[in-house]
N, CA, C and O atoms as a Tripos MOL2 file, in Angstrom:
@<TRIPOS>MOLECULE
protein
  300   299    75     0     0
PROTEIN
NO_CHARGES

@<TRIPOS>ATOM
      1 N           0.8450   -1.1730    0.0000 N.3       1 UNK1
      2 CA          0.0000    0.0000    0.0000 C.3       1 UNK1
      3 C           0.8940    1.2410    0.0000 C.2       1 UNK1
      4 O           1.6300    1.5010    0.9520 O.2       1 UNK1
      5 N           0.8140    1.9410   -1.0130 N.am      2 UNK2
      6 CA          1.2500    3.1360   -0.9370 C.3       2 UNK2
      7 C           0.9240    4.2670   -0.1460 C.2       2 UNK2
      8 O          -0.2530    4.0690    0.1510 O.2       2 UNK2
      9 N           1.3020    5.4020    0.3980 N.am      3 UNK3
     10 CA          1.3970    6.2530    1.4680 C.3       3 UNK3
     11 C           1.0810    7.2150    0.7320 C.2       3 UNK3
     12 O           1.1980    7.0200   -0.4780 O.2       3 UNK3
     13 N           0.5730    8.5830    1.2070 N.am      4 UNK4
     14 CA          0.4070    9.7720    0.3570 C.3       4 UNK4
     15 C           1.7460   10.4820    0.9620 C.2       4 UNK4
     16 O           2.5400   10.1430    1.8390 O.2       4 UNK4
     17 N           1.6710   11.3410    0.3130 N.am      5 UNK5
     18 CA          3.1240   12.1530    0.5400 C.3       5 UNK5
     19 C           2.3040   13.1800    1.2920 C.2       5 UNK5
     20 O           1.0760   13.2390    1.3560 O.2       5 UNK5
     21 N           3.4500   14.2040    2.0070 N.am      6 UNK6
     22 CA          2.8500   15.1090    2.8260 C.3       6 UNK6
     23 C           2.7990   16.2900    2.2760 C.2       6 UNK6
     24 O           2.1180   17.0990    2.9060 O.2       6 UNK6
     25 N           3.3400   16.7090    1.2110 N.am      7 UNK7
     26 CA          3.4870   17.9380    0.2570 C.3       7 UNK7
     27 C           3.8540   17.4420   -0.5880 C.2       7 UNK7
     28 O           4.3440   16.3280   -0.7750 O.2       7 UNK7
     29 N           3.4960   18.7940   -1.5770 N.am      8 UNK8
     30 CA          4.0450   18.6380   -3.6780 C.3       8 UNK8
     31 C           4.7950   18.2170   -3.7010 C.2       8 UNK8
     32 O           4.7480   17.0310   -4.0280 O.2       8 UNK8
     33 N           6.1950   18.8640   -3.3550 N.am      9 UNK9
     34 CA          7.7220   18.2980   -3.3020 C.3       9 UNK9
     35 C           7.9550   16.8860   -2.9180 C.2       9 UNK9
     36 O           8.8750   16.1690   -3.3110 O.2       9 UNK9
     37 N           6.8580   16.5370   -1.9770 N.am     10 UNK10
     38 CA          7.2440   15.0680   -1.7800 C.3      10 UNK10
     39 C           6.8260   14.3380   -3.0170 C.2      10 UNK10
     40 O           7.6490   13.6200   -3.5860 O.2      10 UNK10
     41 N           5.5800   14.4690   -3.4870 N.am     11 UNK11
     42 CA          5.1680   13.6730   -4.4140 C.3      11 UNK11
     43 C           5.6450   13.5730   -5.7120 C.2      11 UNK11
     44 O           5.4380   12.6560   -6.5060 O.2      11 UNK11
     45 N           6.4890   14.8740   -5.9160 N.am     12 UNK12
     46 CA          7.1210   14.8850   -6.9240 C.3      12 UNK12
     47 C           8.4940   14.2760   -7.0410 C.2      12 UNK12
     48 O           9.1590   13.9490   -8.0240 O.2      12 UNK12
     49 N           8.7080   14.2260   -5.8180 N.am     13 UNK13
     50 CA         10.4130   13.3950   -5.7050 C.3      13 UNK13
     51 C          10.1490   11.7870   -6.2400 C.2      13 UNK13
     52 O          10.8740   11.0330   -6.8880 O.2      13 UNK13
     53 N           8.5650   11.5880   -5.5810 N.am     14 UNK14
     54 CA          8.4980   10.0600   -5.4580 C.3      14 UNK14
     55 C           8.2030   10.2550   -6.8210 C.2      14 UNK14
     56 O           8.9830    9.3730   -7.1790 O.2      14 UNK14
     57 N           7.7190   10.6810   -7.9230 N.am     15 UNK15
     58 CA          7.4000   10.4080   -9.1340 C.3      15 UNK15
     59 C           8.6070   10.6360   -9.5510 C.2      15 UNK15
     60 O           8.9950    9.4870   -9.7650 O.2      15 UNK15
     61 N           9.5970   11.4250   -9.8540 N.am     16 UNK16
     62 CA         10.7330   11.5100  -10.1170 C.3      16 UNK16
     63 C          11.5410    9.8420  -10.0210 C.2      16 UNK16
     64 O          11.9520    9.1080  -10.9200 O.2      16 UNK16
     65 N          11.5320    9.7300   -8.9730 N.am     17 UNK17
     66 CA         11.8770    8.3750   -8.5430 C.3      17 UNK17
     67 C          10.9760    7.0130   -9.3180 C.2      17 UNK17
     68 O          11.6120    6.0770   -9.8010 O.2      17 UNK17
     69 N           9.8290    7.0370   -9.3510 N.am     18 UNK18
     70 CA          9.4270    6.2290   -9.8790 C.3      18 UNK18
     71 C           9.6820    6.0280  -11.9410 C.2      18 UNK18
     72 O           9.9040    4.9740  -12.5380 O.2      18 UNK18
     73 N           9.5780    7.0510  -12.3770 N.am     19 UNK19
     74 CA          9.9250    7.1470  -13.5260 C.3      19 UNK19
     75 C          11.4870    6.6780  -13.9090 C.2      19 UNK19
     76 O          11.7770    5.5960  -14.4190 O.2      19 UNK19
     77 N          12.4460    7.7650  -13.5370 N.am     20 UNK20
     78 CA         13.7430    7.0970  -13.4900 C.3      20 UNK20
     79 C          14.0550    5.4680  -13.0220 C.2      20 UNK20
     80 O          15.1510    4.9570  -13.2530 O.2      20 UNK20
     81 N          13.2210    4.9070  -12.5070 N.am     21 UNK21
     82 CA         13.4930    3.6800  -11.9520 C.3      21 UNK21
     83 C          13.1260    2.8690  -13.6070 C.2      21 UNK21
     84 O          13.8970    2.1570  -14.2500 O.2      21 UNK21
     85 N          11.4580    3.3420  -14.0330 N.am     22 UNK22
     86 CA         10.9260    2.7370  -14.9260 C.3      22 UNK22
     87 C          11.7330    2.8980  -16.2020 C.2      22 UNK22
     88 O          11.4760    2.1660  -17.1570 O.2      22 UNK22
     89 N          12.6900    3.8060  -16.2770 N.am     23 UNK23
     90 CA         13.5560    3.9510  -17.2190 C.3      23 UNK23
     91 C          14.7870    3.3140  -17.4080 C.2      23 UNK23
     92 O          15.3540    3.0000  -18.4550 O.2      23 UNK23
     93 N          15.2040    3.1320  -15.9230 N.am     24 UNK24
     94 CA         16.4390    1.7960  -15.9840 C.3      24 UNK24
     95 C          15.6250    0.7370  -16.1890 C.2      24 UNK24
     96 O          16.2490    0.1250  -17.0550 O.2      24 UNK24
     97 N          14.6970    0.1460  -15.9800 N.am     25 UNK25
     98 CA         13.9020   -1.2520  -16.5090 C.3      25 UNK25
     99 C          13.5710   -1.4820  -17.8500 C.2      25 UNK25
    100 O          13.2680   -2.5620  -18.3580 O.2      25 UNK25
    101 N          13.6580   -0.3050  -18.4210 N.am     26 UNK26
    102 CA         13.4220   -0.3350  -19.6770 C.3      26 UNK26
    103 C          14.6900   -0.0840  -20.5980 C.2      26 UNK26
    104 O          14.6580   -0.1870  -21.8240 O.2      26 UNK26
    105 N          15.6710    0.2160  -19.9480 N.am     27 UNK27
    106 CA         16.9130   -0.0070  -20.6190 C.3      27 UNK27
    107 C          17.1630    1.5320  -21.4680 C.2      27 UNK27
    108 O          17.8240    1.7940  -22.4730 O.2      27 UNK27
    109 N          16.2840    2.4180  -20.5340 N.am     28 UNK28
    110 CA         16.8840    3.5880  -20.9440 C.3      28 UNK28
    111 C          17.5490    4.2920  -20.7730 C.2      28 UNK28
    112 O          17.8300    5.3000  -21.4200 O.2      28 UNK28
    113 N          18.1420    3.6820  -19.3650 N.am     29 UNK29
    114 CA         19.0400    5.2820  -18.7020 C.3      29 UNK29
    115 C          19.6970    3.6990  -17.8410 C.2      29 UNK29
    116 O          19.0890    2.7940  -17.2700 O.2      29 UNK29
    117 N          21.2950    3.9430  -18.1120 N.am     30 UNK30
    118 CA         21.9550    3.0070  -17.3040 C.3      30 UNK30
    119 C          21.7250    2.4770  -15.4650 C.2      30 UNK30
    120 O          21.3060    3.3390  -14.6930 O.2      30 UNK30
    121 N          21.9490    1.4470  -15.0720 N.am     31 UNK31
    122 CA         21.6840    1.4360  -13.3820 C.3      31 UNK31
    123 C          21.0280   -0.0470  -13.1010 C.2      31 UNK31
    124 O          20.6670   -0.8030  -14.0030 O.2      31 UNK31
    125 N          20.9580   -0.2650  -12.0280 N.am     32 UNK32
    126 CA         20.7530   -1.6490  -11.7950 C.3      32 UNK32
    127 C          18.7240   -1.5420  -11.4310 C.2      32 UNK32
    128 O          18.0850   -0.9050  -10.5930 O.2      32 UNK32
    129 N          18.1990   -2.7540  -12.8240 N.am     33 UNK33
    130 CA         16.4700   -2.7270  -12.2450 C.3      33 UNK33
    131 C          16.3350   -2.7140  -11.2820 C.2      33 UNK33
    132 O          17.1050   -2.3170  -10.4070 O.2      33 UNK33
    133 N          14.9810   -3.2880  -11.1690 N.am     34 UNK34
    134 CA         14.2240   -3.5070  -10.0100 C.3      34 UNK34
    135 C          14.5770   -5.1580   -9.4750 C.2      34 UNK34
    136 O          14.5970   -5.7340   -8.3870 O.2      34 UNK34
    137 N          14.7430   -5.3990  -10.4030 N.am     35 UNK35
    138 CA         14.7040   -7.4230  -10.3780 C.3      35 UNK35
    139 C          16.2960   -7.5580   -9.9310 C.2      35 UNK35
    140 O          16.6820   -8.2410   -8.9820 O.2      35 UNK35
    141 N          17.2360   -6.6820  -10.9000 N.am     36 UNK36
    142 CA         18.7170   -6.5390  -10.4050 C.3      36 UNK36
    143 C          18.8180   -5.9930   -8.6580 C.2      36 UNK36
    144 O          19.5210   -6.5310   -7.8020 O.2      36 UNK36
    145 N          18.2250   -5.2120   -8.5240 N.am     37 UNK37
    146 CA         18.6130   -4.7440   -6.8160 C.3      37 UNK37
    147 C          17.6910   -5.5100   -5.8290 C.2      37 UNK37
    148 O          17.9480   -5.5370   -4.6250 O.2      37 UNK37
    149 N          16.6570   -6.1060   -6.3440 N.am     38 UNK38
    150 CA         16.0000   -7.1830   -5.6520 C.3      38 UNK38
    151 C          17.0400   -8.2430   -4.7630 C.2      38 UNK38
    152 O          17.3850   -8.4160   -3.5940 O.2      38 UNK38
    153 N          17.3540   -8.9560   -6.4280 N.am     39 UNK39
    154 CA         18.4130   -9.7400   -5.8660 C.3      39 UNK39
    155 C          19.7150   -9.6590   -5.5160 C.2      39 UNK39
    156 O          20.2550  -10.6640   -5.0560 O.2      39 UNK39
    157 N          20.5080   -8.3470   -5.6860 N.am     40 UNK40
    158 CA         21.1430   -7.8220   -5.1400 C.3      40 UNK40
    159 C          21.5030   -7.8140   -3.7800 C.2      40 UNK40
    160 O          22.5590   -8.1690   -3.2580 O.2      40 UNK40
    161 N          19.9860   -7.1400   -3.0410 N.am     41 UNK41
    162 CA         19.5730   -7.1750   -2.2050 C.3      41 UNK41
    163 C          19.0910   -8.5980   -1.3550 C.2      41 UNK41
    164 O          18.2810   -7.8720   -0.7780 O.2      41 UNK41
    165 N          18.9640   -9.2910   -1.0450 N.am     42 UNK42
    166 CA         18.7460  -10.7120   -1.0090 C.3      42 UNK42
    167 C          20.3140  -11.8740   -0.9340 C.2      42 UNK42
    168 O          20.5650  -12.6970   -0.0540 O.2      42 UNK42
    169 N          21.2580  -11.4970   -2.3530 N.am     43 UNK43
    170 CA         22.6630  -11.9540   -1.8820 C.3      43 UNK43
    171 C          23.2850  -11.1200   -0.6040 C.2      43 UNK43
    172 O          23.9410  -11.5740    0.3330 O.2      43 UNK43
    173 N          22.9510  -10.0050   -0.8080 N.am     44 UNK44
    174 CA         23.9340   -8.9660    0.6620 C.3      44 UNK44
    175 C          23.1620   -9.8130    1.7460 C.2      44 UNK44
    176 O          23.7680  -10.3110    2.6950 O.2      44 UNK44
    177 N          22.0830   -9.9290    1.6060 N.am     45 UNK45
    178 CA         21.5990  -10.5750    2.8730 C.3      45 UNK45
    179 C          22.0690  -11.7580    3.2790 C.2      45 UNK45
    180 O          22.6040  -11.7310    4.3870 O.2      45 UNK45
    181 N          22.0340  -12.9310    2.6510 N.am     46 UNK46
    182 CA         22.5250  -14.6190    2.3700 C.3      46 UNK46
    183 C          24.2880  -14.1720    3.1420 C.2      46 UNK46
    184 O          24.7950  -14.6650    4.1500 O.2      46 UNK46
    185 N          24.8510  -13.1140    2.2320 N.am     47 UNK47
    186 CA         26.4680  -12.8550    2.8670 C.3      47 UNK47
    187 C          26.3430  -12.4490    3.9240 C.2      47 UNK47
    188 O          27.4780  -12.4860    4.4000 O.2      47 UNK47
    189 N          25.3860  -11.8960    4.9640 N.am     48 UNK48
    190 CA         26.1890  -11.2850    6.2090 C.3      48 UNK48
    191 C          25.7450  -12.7410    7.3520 C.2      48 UNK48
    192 O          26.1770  -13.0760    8.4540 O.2      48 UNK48
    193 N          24.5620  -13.3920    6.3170 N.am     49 UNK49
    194 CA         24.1850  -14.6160    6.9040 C.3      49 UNK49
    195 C          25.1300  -15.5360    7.1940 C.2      49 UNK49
    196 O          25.3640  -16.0530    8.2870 O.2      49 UNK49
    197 N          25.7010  -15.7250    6.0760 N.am     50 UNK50
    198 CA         26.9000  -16.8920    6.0640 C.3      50 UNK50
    199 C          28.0190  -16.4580    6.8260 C.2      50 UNK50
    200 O          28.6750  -17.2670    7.4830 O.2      50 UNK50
    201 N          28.3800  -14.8400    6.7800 N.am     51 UNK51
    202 CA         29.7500  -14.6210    7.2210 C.3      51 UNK51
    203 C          29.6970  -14.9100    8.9350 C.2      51 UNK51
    204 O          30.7110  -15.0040    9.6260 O.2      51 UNK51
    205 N          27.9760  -15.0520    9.5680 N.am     52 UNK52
    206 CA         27.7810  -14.8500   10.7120 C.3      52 UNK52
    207 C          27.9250  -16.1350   11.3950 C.2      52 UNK52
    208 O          28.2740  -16.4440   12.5350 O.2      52 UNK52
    209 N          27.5320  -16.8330   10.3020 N.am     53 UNK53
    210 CA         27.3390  -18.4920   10.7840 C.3      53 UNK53
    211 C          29.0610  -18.8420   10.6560 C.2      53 UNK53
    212 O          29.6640  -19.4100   11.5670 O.2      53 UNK53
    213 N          29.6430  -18.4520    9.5210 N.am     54 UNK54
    214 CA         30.8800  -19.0190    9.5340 C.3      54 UNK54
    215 C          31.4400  -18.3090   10.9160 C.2      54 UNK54
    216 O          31.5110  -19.2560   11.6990 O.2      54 UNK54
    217 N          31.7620  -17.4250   11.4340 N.am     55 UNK55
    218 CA         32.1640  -17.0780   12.9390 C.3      55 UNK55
    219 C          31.8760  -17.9190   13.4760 C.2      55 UNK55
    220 O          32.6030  -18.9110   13.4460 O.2      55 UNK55
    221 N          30.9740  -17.9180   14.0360 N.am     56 UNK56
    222 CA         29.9000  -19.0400   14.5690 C.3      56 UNK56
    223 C          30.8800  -20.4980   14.6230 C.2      56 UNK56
    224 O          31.4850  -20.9520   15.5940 O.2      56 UNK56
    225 N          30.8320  -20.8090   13.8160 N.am     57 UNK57
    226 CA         31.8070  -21.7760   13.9530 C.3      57 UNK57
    227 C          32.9250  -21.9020   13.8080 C.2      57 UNK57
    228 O          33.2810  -23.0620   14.0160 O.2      57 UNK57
    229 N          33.9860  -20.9960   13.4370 N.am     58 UNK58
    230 CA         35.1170  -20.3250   13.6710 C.3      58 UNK58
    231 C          35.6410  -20.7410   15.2350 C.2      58 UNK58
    232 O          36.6440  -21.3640   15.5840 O.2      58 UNK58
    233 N          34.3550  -20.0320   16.1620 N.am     59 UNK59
    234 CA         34.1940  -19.6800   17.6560 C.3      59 UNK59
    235 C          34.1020  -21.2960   18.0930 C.2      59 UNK59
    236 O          35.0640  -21.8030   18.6690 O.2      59 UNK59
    237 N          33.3050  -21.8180   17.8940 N.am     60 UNK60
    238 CA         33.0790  -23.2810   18.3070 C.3      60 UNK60
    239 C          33.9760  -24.2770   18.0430 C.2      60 UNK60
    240 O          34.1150  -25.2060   18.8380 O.2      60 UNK60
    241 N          34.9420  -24.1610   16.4770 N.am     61 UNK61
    242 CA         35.8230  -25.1470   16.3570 C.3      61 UNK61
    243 C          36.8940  -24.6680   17.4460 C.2      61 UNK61
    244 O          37.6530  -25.5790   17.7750 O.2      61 UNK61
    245 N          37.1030  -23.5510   18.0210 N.am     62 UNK62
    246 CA         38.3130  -23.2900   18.3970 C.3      62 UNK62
    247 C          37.7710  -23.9090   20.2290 C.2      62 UNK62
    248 O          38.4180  -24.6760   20.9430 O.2      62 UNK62
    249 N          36.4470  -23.2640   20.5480 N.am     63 UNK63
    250 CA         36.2120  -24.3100   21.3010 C.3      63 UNK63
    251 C          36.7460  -25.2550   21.7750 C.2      63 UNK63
    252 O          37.3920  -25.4860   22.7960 O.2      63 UNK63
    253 N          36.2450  -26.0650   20.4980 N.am     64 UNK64
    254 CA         36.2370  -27.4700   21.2830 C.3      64 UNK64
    255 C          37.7900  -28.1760   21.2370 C.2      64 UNK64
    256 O          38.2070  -29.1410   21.8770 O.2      64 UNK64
    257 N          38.5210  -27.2700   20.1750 N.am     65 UNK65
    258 CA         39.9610  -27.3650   19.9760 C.3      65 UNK65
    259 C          40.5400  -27.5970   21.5200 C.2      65 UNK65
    260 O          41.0650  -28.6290   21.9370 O.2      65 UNK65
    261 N          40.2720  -26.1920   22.3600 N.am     66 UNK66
    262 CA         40.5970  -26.0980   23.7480 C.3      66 UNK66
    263 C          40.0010  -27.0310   23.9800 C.2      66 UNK66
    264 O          40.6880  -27.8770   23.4080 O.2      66 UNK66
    265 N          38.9830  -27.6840   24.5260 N.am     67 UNK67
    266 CA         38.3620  -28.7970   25.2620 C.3      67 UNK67
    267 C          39.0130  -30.2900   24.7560 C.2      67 UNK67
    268 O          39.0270  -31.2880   25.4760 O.2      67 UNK67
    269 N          39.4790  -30.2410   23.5510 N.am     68 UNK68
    270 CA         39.5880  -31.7060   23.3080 C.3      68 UNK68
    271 C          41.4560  -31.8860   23.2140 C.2      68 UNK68
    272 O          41.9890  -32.9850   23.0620 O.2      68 UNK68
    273 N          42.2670  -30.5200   23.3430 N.am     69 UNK69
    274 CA         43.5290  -30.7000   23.9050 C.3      69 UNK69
    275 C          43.9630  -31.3590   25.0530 C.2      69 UNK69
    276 O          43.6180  -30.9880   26.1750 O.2      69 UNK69
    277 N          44.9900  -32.6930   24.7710 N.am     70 UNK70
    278 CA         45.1060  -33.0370   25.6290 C.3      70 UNK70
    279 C          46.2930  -33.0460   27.0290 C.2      70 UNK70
    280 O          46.4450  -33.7370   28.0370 O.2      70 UNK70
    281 N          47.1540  -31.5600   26.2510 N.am     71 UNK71
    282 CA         48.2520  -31.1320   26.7450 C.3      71 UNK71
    283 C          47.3860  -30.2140   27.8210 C.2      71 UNK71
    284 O          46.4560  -29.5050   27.4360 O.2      71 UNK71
    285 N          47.7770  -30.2990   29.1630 N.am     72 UNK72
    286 CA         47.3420  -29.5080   29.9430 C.3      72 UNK72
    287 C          47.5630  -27.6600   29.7730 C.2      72 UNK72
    288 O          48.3230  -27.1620   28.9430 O.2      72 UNK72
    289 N          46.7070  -26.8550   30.7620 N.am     73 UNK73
    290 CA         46.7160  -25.5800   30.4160 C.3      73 UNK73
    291 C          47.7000  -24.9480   30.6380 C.2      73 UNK73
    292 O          48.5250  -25.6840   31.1800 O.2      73 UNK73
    293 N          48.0840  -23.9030   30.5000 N.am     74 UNK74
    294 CA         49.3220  -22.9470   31.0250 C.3      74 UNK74
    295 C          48.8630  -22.1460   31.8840 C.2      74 UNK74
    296 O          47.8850  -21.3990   31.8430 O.2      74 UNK74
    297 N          49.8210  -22.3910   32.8750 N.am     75 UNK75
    298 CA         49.1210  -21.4420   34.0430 C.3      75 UNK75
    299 C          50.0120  -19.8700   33.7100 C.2      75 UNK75
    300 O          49.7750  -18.8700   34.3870 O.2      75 UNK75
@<TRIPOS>BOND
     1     1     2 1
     2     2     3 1
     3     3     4 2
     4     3     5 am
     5     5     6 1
     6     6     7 1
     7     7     8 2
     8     7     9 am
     9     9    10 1
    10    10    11 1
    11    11    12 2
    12    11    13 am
    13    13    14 1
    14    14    15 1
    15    15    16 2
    16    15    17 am
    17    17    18 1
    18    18    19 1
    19    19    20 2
    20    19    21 am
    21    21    22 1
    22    22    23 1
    23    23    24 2
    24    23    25 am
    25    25    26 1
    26    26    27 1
    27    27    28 2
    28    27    29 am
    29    29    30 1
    30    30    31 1
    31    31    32 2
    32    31    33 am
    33    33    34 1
    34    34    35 1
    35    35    36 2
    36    35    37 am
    37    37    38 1
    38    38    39 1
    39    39    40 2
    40    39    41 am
    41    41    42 1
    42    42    43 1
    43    43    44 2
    44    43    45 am
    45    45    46 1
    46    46    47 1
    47    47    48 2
    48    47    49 am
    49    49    50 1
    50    50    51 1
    51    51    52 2
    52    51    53 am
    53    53    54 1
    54    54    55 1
    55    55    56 2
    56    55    57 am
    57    57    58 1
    58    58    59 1
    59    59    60 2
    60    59    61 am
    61    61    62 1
    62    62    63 1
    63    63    64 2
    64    63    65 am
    65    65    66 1
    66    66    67 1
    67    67    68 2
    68    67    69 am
    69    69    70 1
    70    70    71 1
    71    71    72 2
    72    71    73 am
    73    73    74 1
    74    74    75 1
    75    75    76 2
    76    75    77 am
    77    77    78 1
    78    78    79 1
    79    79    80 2
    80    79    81 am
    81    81    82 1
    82    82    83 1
    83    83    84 2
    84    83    85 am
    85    85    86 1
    86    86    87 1
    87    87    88 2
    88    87    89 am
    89    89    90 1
    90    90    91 1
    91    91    92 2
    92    91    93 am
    93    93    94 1
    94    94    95 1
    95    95    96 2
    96    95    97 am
    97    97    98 1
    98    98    99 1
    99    99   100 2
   100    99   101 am
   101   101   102 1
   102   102   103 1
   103   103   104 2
   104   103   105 am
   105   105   106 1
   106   106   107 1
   107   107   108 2
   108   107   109 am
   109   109   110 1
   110   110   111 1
   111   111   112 2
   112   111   113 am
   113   113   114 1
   114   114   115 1
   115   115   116 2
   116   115   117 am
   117   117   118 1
   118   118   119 1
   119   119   120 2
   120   119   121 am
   121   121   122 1
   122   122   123 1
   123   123   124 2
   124   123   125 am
   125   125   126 1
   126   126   127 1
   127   127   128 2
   128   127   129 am
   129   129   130 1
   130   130   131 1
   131   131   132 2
   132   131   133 am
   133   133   134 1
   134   134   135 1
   135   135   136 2
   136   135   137 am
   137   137   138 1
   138   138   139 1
   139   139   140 2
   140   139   141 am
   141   141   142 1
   142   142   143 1
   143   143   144 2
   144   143   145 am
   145   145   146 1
   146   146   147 1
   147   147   148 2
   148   147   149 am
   149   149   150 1
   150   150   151 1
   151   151   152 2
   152   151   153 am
   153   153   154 1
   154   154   155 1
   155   155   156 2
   156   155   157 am
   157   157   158 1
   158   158   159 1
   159   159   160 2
   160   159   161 am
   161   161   162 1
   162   162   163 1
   163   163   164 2
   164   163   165 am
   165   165   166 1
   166   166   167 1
   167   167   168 2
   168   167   169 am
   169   169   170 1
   170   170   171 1
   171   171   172 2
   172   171   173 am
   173   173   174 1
   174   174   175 1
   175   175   176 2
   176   175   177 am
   177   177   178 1
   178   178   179 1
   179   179   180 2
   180   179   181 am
   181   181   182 1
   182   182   183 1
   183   183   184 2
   184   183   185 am
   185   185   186 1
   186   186   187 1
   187   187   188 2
   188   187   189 am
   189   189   190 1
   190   190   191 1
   191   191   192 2
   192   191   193 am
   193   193   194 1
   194   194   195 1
   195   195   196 2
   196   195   197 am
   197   197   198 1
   198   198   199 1
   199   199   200 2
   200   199   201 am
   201   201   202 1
   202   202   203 1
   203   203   204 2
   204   203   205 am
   205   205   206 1
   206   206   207 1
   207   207   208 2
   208   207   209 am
   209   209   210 1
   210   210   211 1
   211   211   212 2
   212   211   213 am
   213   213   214 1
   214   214   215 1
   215   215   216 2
   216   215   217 am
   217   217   218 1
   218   218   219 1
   219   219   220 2
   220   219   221 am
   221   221   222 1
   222   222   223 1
   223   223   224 2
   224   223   225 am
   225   225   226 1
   226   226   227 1
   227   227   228 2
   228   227   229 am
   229   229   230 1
   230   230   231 1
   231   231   232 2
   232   231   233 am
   233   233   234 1
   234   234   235 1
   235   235   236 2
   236   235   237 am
   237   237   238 1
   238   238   239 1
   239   239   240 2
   240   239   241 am
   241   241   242 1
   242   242   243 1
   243   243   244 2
   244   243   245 am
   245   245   246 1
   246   246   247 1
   247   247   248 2
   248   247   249 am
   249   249   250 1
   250   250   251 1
   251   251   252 2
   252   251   253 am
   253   253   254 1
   254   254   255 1
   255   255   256 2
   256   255   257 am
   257   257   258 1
   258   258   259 1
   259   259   260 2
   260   259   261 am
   261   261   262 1
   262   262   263 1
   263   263   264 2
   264   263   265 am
   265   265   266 1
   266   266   267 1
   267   267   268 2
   268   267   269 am
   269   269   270 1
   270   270   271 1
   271   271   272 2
   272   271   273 am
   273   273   274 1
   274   274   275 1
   275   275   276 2
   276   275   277 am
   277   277   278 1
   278   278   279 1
   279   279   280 2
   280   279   281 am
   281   281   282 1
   282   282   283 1
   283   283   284 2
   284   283   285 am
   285   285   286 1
   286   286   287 1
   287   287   288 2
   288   287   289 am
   289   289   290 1
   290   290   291 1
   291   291   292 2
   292   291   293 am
   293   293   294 1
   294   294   295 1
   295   295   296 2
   296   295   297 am
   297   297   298 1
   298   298   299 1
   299   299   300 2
@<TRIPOS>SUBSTRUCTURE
     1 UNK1         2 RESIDUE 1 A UNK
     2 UNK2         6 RESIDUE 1 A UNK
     3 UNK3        10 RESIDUE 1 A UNK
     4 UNK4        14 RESIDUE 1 A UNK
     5 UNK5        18 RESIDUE 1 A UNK
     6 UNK6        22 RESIDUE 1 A UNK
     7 UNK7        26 RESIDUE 1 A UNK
     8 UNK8        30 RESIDUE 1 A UNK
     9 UNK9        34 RESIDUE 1 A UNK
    10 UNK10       38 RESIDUE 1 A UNK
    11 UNK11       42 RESIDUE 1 A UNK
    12 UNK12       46 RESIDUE 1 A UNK
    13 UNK13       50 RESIDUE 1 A UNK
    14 UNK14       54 RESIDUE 1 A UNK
    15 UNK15       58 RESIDUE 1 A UNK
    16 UNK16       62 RESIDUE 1 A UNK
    17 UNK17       66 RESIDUE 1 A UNK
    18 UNK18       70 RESIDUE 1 A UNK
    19 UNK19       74 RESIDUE 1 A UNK
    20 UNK20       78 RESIDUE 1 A UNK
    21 UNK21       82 RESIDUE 1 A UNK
    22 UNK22       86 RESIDUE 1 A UNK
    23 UNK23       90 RESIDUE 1 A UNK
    24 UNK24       94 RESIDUE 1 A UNK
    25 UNK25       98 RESIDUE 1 A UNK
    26 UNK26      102 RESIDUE 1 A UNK
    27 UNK27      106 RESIDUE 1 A UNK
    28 UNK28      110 RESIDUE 1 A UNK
    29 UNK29      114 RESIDUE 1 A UNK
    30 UNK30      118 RESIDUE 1 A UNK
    31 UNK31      122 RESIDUE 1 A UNK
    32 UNK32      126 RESIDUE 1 A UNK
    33 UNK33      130 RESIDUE 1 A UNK
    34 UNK34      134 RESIDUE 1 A UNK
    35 UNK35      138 RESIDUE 1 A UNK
    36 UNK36      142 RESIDUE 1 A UNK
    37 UNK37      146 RESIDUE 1 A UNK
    38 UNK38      150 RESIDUE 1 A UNK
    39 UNK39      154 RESIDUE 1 A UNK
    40 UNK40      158 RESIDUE 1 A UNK
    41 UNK41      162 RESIDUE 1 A UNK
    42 UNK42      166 RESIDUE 1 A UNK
    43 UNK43      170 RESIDUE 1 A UNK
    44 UNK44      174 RESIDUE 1 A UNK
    45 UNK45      178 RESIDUE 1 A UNK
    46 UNK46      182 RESIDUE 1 A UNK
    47 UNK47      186 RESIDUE 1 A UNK
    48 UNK48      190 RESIDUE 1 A UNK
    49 UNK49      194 RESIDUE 1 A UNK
    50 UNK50      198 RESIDUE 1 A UNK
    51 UNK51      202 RESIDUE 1 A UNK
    52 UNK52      206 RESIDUE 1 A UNK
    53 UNK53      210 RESIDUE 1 A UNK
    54 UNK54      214 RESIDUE 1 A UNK
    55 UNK55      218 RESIDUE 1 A UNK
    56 UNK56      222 RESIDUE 1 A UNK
    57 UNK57      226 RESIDUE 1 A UNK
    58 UNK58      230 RESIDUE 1 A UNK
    59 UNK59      234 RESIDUE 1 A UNK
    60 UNK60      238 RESIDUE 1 A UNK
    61 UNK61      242 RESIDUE 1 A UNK
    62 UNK62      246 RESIDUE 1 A UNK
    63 UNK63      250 RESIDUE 1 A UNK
    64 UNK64      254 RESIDUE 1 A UNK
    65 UNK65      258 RESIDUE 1 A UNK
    66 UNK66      262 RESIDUE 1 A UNK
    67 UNK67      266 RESIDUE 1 A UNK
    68 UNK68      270 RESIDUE 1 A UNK
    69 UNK69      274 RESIDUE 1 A UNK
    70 UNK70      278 RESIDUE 1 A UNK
    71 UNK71      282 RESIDUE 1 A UNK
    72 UNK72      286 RESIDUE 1 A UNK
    73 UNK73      290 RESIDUE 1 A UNK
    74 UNK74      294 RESIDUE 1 A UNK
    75 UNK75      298 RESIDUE 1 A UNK
């Protein structure tokens, strides 16, 4: 659902915006579509996912590294 704008200037930015958008989709004016920054948007996401999980276990292999050493600790 779209929102009304609160003044001219607003509504005109958002049409501004909407046109230029419809113009990179149409291959008129260089820039990444709608379908391009979609999924764009969606890989950035998947990457901060993975980079979080890979820590994640980064943290845990080193874990259990300590736990399953069988050279005692250093005091």
């Amino acid at each position: 659902m779209l929102s009304q704008p609160r003044d001219p200037a607003e509504a005109l930015q958002s049409l501004r915006s909407w046109v230029k958008q419809a113009e990179i989709d149409g291959g008129l004016r260089p820039g990444l579509t709608a379908d391009e920054r979609q999924c764009l948007t969606e890989l950035e996401r998947e990457n901060r996912e993975l980079r979080r999980a890979n820590e994640i276990l980064k943290s845990a292999s080193a874990f259990f590294a300590r736990e399953l050493d069988p050279r005692p600790p250093h005091s």
